[in-house]
SEFILUM-849995 format. One record per residue (C-alpha): residue number from 1; x, y, z. Coordinates in steps of 0.5 Angstrom, whole numbers. Last residue first. Layout:
+-----+-------+-------+-------+
! num !     X !     Y !     Z !
+-----+-------+-------+-------+
! NUM !     X !     Y !     Z !
...
+-----+-------+-------+-------+
***
This chain:
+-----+-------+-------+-------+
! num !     X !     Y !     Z !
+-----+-------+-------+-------+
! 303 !   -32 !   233 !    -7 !
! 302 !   -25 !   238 !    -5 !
! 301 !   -21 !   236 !     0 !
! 300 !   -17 !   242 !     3 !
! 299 !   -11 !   240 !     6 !
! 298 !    -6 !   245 !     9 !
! 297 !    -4 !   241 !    16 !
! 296 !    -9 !   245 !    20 !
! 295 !   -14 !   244 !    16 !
! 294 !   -13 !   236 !    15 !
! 293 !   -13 !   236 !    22 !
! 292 !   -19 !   240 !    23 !
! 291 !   -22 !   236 !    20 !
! 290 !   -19 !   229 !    23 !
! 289 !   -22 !   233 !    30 !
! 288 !   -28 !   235 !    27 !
! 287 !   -30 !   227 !    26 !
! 286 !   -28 !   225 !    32 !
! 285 !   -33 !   230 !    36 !
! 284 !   -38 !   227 !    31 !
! 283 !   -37 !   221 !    34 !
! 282 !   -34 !   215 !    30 !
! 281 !   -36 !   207 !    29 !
! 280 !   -41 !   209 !    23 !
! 279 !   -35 !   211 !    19 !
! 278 !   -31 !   204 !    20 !
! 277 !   -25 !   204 !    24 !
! 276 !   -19 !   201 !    21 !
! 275 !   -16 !   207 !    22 !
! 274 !   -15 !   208 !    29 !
! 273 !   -18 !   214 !    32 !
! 272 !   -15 !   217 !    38 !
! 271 !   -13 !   224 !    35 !
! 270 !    -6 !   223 !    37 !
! 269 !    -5 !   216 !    35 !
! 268 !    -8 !   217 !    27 !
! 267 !    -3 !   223 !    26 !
! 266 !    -7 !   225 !    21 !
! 265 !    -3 !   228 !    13 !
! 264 !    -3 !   220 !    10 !
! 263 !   -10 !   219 !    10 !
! 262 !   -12 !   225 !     5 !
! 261 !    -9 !   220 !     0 !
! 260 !   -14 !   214 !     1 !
! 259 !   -20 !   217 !     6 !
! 258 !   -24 !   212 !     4 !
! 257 !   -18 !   207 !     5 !
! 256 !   -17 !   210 !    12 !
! 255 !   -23 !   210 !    14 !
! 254 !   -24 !   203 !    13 !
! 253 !   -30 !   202 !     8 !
! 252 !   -38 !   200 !     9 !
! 251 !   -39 !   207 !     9 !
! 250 !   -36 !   209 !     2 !
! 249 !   -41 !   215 !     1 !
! 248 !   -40 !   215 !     8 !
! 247 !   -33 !   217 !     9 !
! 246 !   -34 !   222 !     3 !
! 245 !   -40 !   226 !     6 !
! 244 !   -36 !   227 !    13 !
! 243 !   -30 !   229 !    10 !
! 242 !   -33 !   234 !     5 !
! 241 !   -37 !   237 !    10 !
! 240 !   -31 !   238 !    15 !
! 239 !   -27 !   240 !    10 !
! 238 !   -32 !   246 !     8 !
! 237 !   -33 !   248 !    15 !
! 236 !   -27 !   249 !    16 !
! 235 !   -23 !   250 !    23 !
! 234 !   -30 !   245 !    25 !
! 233 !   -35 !   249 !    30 !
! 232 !   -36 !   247 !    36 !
! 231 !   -42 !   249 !    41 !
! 230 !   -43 !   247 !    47 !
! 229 !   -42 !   254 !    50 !
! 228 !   -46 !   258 !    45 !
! 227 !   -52 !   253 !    47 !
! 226 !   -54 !   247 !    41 !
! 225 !   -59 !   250 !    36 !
! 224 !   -65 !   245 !    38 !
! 223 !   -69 !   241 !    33 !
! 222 !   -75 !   238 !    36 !
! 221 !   -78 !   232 !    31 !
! 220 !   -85 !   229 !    29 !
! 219 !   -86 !   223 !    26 !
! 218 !   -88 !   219 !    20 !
! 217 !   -90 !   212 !    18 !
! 216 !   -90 !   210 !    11 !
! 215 !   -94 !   209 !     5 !
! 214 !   -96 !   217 !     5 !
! 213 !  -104 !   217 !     7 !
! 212 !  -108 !   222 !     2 !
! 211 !  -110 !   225 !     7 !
! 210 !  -106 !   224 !    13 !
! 209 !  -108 !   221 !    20 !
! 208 !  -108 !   215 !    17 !
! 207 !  -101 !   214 !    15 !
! 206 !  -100 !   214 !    22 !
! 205 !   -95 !   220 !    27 !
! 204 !   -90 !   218 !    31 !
! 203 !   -88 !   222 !    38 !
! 202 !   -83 !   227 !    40 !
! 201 !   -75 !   225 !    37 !
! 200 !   -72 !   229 !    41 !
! 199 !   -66 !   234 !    37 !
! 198 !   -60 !   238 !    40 !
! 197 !   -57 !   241 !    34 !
! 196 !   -50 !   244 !    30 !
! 195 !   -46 !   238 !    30 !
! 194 !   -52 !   232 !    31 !
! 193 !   -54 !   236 !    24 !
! 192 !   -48 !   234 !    20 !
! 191 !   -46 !   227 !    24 !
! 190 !   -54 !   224 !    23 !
! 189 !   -55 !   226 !    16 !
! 188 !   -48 !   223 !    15 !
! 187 !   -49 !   217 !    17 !
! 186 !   -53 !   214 !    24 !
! 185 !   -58 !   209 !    22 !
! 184 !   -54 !   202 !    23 !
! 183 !   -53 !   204 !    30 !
! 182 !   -45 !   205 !    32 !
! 181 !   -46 !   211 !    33 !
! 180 !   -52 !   214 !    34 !
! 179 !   -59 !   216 !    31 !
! 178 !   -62 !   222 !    32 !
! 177 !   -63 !   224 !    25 !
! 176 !   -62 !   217 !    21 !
! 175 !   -68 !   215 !    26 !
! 174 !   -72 !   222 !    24 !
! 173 !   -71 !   221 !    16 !
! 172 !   -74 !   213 !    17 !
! 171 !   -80 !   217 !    22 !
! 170 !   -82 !   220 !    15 !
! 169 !   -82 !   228 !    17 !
! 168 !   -86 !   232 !    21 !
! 167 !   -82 !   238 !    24 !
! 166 !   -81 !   243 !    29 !
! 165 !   -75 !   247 !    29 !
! 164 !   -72 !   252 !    35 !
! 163 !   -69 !   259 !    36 !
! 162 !   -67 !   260 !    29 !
! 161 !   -61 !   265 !    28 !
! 160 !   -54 !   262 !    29 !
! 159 !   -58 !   255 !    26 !
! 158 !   -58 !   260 !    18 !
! 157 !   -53 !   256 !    15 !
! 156 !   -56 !   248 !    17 !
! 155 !   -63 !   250 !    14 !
! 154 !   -60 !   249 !     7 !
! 153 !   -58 !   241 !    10 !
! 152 !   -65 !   241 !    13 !
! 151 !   -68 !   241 !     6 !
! 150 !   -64 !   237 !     3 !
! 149 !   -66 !   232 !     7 !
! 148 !   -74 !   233 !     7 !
! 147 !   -75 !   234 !     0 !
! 146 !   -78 !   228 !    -3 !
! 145 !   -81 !   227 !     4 !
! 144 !   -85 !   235 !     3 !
! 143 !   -84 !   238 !    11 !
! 142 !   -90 !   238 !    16 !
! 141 !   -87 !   244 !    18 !
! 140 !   -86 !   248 !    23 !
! 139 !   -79 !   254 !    24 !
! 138 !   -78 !   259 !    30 !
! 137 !   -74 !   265 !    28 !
! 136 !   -69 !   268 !    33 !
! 135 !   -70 !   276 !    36 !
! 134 !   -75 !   274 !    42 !
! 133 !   -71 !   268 !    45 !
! 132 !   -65 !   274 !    46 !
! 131 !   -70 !   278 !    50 !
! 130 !   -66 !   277 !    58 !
! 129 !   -63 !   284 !    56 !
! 128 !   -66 !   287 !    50 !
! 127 !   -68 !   284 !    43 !
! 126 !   -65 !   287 !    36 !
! 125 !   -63 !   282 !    32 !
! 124 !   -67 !   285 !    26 !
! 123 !   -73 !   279 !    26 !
! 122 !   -72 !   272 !    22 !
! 121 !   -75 !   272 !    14 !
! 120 !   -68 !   275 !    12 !
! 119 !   -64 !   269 !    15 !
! 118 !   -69 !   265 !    12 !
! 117 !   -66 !   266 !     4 !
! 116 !   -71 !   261 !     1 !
! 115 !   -69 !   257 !    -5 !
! 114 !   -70 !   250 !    -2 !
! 113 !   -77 !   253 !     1 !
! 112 !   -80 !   253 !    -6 !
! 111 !   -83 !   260 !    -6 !
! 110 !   -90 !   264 !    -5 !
! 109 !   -87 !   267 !     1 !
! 108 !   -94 !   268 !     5 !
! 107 !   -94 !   273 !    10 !
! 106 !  -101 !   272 !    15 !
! 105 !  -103 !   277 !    20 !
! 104 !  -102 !   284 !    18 !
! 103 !  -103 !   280 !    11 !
! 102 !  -110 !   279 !    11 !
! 101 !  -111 !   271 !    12 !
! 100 !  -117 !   267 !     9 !
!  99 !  -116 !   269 !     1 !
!  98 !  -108 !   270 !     2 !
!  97 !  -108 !   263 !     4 !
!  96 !  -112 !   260 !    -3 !
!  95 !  -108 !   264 !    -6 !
!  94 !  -102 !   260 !    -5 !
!  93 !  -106 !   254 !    -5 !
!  92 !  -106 !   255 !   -12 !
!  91 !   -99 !   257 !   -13 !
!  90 !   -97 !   251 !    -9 !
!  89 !   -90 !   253 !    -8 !
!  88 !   -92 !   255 !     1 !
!  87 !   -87 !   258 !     5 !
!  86 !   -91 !   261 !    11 !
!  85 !   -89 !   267 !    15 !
!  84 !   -94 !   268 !    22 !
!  83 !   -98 !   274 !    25 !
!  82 !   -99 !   275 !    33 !
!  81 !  -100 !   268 !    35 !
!  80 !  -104 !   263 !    39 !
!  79 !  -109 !   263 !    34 !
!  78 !  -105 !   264 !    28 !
!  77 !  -102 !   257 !    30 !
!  76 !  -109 !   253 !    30 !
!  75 !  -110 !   256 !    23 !
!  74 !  -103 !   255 !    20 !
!  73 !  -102 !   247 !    23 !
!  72 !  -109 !   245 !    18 !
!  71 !  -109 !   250 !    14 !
!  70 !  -109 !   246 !     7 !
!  69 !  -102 !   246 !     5 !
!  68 !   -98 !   250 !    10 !
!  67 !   -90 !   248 !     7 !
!  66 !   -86 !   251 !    11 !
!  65 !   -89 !   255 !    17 !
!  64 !   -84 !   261 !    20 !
!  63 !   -85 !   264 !    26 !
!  62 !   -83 !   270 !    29 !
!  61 !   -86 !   270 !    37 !
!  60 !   -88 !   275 !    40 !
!  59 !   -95 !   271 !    41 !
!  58 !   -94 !   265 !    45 !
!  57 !   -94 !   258 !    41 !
!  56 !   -92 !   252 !    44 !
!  55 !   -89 !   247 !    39 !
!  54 !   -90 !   241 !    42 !
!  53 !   -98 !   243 !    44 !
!  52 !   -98 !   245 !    37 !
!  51 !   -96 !   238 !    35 !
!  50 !  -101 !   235 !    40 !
!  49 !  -107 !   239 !    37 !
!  48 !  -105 !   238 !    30 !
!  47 !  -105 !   230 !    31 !
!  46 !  -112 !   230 !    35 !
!  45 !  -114 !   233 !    29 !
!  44 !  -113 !   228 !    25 !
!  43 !  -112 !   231 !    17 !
!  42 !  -104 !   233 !    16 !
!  41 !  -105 !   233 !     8 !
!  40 !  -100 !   229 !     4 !
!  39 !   -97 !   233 !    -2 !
!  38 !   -91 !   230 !    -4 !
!  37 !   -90 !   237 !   -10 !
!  36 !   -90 !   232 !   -15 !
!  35 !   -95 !   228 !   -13 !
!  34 !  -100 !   234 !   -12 !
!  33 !  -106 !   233 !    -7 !
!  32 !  -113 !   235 !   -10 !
!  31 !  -116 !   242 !    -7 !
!  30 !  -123 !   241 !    -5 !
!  29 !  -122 !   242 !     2 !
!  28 !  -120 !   247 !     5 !
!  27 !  -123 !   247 !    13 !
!  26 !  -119 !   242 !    17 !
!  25 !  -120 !   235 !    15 !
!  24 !  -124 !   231 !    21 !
!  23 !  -121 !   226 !    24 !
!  22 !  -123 !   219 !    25 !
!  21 !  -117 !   216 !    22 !
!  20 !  -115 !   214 !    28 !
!  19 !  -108 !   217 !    30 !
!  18 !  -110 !   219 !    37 !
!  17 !  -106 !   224 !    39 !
!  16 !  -103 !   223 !    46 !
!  15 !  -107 !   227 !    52 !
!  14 !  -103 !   229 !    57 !
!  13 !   -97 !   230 !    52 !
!  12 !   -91 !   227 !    53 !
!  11 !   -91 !   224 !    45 !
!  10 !   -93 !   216 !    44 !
!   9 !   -89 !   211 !    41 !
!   8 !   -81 !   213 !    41 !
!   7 !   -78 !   217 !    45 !
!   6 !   -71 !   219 !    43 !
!   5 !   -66 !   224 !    46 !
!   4 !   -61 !   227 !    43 !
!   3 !   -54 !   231 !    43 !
!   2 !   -49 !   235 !    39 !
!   1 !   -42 !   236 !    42 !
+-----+-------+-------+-------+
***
């Protein structure tokens, strides 16, 4: 099942961002950030440069860029890119984009990323042998915090068409991402996208590397879809996202009292669980089994 590797503090970079706040913001200033769109401006060009390096841009690659802002990831990533998508709602910010970039080299998708359809932003999957890499989309972003969880929830159904994710996000978000069981962080967030993705926590980011600073530490995460051959998918997908959130809705519970009715269709011994168990004490691997049990028994949880 999915997996993850955290290394806190300091990326593995030779030169390890700084995070000083003696940066210098990339070319655009001028626009005031908007609270209602949770803008805050990656500004320390020590940080851009790490999390570019991460990334590793090479100029094949199909790459979309959620939320650019003011250029400050876009300019170094057109560098090294042949042309790159960016989804931007800021209509001024929108233009702003359009007015330095032709659209041979920038496509901007003027859109809030929660309505965006990615599987029509990834490439025809018609790469050659050993090409495969080339046909899947590539996701960046200093991603919006009020959005950050909804919005890797929408990514979820386009993971068969993405080659990776690189995201900068609160670094609260990441631990609950990456967290495992028996950890106080580990919830839904963490059941759901452990069973899809293999994710490192890269490095931590300071407030003061944004303009204006967030009151709170960010970080950026790797986000990989799990090989074909790791790969587990649930009987039913929809009964295992019910089951997971509803056990985590009353996490402080027993499975077993959470689950209420639905407890009587498992066969607690032969999955290996025992019904006292709390939510935050089971695997992603346990929680696909108690789905599929249900789906195999006929019972279809509803929200």
């Amino acid at each position: 099942m999915g997996g993850h590797q955290k290394t806190p503090g300091r990326p593995k970079f030779s030169d390890p961002p700084r995070g000083d706040g003696g940066a210098q913001p990339r070319p655009g200033g001028g626009h005031s950030a908007r609270k209602r769109f949770g803008q805050h401006f990656l500004a320390d060009e020590s940080v851009v440069d790490a999390i570019v390096r991460a990334i590793d841009p090479q100029p094949g690659d199909a790459m979309v860029e959620i939320g650019p802002g003011l250029s400050a990831l876009t300019a170094p990533l057109l560098d090294r890119l042949d042309r790159l998508t960016v989804v931007e709602l800021d209509r001024d910010l929108a233009r702003r984009l359009r007015g330095r970039w032709g659209e041979d080299r920038l496509r901007v998708v003027e859109a809030d990323a929660l309505t965006v359809d990615f599987g029509e932003l990834a490439p025809a999957a018609e790469a050659g042998p050993g090409q495969a890499d080339a046909a899947r989309l590539r996701v960046v972003g200093n991603l919006p915090y009020n959005i950050s969880s909804p919005l890797l929830f929408h990514l979820l159904r386009w993971a068969g068409r993405v080659r990776d994710q690189h995201f900068m996000l609160q670094r609260e978000v990441i631990d609950r991402m990456v967290a495992r069981p028996g950890d106080s962080q580990y919830g839904r967030l963490s059941v759901m996208l452990q069973a899809r993705y293999r994710m490192t926590h890269l490095f931590d980011v300071p407030p003061e590397a944004f303009d204006p600073p967030p009151r709170v530490m960010s970080a950026v995460v790797r986000m990989r879809p799990l090989a074909p051959d790791t790969l587990r998918q649930p009987r039913d997908a929809r009964v295992f996202e019910r089951l997971v959130a509803r056990v985590f809705e009353q996490r402080r519970k027993m499975i077993r009292g959470s689950l209420g009715a639905w407890a009587e269709w498992l066969d607690w011994d032969a999955l290996g669980v025992a019904p006292t168990a709390r939510p935050q004490e089971l695997t992603v691997a346990q929680f696909m089994d108690m789905a599929d049990a249900l789906s195999a028994a006929g019972v279809i949880p509803t929200a």
